[in-house]
N, C-alpha and C positions, 0 to 999 in steps of 0.2 A: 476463392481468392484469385480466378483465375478469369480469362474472361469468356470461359466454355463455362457453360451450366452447371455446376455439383450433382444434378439430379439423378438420383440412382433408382431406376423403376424397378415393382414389384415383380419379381417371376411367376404371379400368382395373377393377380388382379392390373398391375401397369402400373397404381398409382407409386408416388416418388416414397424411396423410403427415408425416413428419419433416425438419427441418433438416437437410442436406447440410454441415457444418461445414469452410469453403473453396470450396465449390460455389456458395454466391448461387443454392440451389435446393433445393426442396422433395422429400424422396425417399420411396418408400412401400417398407418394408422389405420386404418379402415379394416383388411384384412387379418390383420395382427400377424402374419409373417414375418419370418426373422430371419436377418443375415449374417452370421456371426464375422466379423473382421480379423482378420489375422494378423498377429504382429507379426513382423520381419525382424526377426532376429541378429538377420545380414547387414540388416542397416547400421552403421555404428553415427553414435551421433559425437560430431568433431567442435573442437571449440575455432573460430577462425582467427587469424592475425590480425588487428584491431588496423595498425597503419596502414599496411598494404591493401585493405580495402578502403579506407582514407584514401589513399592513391588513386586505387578505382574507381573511384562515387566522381573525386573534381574531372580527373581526365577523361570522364564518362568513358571508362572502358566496357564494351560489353562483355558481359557476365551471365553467367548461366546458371546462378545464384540470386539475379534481380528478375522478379518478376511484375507482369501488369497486372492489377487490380482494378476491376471494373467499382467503382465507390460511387456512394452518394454524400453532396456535404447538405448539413442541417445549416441552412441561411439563420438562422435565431443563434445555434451557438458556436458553429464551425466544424461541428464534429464530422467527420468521414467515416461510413462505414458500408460494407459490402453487406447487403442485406439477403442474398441468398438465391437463389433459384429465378433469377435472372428480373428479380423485384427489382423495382427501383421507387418505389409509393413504399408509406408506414408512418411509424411513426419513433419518433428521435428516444433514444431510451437515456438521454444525458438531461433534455429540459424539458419529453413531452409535445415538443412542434411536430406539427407534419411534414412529413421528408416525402418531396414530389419533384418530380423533372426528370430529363436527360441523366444517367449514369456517366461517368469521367472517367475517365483511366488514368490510375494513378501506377508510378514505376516506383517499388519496392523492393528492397529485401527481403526474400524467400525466407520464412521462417523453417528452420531446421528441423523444430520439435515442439512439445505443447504434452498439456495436461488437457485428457479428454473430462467431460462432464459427469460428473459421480452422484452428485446431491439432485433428486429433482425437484422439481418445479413444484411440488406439493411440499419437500418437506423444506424448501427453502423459504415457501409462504409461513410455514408452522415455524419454521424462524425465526422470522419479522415479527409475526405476533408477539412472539412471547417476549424478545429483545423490546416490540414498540412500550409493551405491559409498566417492563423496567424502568421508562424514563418516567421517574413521578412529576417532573414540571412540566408534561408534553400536556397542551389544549384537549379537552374532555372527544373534540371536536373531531381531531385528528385522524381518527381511524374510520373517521367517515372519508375524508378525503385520500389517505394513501390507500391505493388497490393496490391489495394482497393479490388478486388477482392478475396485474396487468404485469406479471414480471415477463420481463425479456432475457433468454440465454443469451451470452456475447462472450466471442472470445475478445479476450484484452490483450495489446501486444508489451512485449517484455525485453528489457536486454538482460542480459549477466555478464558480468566481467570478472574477469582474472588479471591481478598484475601483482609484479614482485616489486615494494618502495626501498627507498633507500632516502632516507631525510637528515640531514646536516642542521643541527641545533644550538644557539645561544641560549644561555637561560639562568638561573640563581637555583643553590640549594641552602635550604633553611635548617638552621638546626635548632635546637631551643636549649634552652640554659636557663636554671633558675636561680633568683637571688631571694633571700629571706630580705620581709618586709617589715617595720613596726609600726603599727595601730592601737587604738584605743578607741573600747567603746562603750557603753552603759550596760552593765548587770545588775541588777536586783538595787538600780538608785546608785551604784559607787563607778565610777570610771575606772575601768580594767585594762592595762597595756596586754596587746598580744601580738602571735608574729603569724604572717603566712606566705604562703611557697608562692613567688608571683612570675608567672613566664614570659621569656621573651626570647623571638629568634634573632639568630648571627646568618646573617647571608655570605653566601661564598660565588664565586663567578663558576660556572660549568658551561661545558660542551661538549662534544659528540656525534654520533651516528648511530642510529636503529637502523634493523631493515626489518619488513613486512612481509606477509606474507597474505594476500586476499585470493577467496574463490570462489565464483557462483552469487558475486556483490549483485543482488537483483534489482532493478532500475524500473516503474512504470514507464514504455514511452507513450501513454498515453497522454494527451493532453488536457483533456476533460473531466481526470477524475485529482482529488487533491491529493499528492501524495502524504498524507497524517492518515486518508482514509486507506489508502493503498496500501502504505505500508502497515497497517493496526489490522487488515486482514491476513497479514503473514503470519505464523510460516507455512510454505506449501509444500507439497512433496516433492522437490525437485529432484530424487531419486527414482520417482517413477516414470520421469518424462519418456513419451515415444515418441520417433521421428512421427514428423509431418506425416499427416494422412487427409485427406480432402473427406474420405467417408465420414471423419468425427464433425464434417464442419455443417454435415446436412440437415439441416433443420435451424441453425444456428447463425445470428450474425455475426461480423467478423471486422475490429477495429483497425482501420489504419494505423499508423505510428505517424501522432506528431512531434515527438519529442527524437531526433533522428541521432545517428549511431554516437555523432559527434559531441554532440550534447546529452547526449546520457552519461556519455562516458562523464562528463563535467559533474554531472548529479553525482555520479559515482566516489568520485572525488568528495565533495559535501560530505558524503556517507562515510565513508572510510575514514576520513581527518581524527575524529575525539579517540577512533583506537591509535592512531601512530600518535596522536598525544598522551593518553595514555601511556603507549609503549614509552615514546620519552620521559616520562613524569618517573617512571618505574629505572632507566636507567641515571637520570638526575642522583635517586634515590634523598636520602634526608627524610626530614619531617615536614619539609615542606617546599612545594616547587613552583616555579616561575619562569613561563618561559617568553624569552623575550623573541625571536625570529626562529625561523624554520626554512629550509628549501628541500625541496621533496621531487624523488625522478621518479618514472613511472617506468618500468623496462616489463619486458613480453607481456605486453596487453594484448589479450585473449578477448571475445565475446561468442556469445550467443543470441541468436532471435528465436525468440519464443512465442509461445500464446499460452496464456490463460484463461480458464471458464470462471465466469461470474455469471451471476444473477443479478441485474438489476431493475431499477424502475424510477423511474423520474416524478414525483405528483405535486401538485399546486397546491398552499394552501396561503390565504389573504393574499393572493396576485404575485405570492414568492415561491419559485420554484425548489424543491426538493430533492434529493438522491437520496435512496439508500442500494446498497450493496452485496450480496453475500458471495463467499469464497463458495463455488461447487465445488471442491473436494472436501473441507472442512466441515460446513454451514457457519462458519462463523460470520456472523452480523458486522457491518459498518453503515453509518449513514449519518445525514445532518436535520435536523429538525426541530419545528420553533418550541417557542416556551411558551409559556402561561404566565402572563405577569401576576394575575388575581392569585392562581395558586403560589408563586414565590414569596405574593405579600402576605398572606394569608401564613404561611412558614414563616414567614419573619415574625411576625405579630403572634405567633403559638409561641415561637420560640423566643419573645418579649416574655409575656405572659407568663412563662414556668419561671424565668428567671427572676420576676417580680413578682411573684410568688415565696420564690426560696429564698428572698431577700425580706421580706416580710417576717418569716417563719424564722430566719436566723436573727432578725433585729427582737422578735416577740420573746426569743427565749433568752440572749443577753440580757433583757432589760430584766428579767426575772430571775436570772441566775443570781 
């Protein structure tokens, strides 16, 4: 992340050592020596004041908390990322391009803490398999084209926020009330009057005040991955996170943040809204609620920067590019991938089929009853 080398040599043979992914240990591929990492227990990992570094980012104060990232961007889809041990050639794990040229230095916030790599690279391909298995409208085809092989570690970058709301609401509570109704209808050839219980709500005007309480609201700031995929690989263990360590990051690339502190927070917002609706709905109370306006403060916003391990892989199939995902602490699968029209019609037309069958089979036996 830096723009010194990660490279940690062998005390055996010289060569760099790599990430043990589960291990909590550094391994040198060749020799198979092993460096165990030690956590620091002295480190506490702190949540920081969301505005006052707001403050700091415009008046470009320096900070001892921002630092330079040596990056490469992927000209096809924009993606920035530090590729490791002073590369700057590869290949784009977002669309598949080749990532070549000059390295930039990009000025960041220092991520605090991170989830190291747990799942590997074998069992995250054993993954993919069996999730690709699952999709029954995915092309016969397919599995020629995604390599199970070509996955890529990457950490992903992350905010988390913390803020106490306080939301001032307009809005209607419903109550319902029934009146008895009279009808009539045919039984057995005579017209029969009947009555039934028919409802209907009374609105009444309400207002108010909730307050909220969020914490650890986690934000992709990524820019290249979609958040539906991002957030459907949650939830992570953010109980286990460990400060920042550069040993976890060797062998492993490492995503910039496009999505920046300011605008996460925004996302954050998005995310939190349906529970302080929610929470209003609940002190509306009634049977039924309706809210007309809302205004919502946001007080001691907290964040964090983080990094997350993923497995990913980008592959082509008809000229359109593909992602799929997995959470390294989990394995849990995400990804997007085409259909198969032949097999969709094919399911349509089976499932014709039974139905004009069972319609056949129920018309054959009325006519004979």
């Amino acid at each position: 992340m830096s723009e010194k080398s990660n490279n940690f040599p062998c005390s055996d043979c010289g060569a760099d050592l790599k990430f043990e992914p589960g291990q909590n240990a550094l391994k040198c591929p060749y020799c198979g020596a092993e460096n165990s990492i030690e956590s620091d227990e002295n480190v506490e990992i702190v949540e920081n004041d969301f505005l006052s570094k707001l403050r700091e980012l415009k008046e470009n104060v320096k900070d001892s908390d921002m630092i330079e990232v040596i990056a490469v961007k992927c000209d096809n889809c924009g993606a920035q990322v530090s590729l490791g041990e002073n590369k700057t050639a590869g290949e784009c794990v977002f669309c598949g391009s080749h990532l070549g040229g000059q390295g930039h230095s990009v000025k960041e916030i220092k991520p605090e803490s991170m989830l190291p790599f747990k799942i590997t690279k074998k069992d995250a391909a054993e993954n993919f398999r069996i999730w690709l298995k699952k999709r029954w409208f995915a092309p016969n085809k397919l599995k020629e084209f995604a390599r199970m092989d070509g996955l890529t570690g990457i950490y992903s970058p992350y905010w988390t926020y913390d803020t106490n709301t306080m939301t001032q609401y307009r809005g209607q509570r419903g109550e319902y009330y029934y009146t008895t109704e009279t009808y009539t209808e045919e039984v057995d050839g005579k017209r029969v009057t009947k009555t039934r219980q028919v409802r209907h709500t009374r609105w009444y005007p309400a207002a108010g005040t909730v307050h909220n309480t969020f914490d650890d609201v986690l934000i992709t700031a990524s820019g290249n991955l979609l958040p539906k995929y991002t957030e459907a690989l949650e939830p992570w263990d953010l109980e286990n996170l460990v400060p920042y360590n550069e040993k976890y990051l060797s062998g492993f690339q490492v995503e910039s943040y496009s999505v920046d502190l300011e605008e996460g927070f925004g996302n954050a917002k998005e995310r939190i809204d349906p529970e302080i609706r929610s929470s209003i709905r609940r002190d509306i109370g009634g049977d039924e609620q309706r809210i007309n306006s809302t205004n919502s403060s946001y007080n001691d916003i907290k964040f964090k920067h983080l990094l997350l391990p993923v497995w990913i892989s980008a592959y082509k199939f008809k000229d359109k590019i593909y992602n799929f995902m997995v959470n390294a602490r989990t394995g849990e699968v995400q990804g997007n991938r085409p259909y198969s029209v032949a097999k969709i019609l094919l399911a349509v037309l089976g499932a014709a089929v039974v139905i004009g069958a069972g319609v056949v089979v129920y018309l054959y036996f009325e006519g004979n009853s």
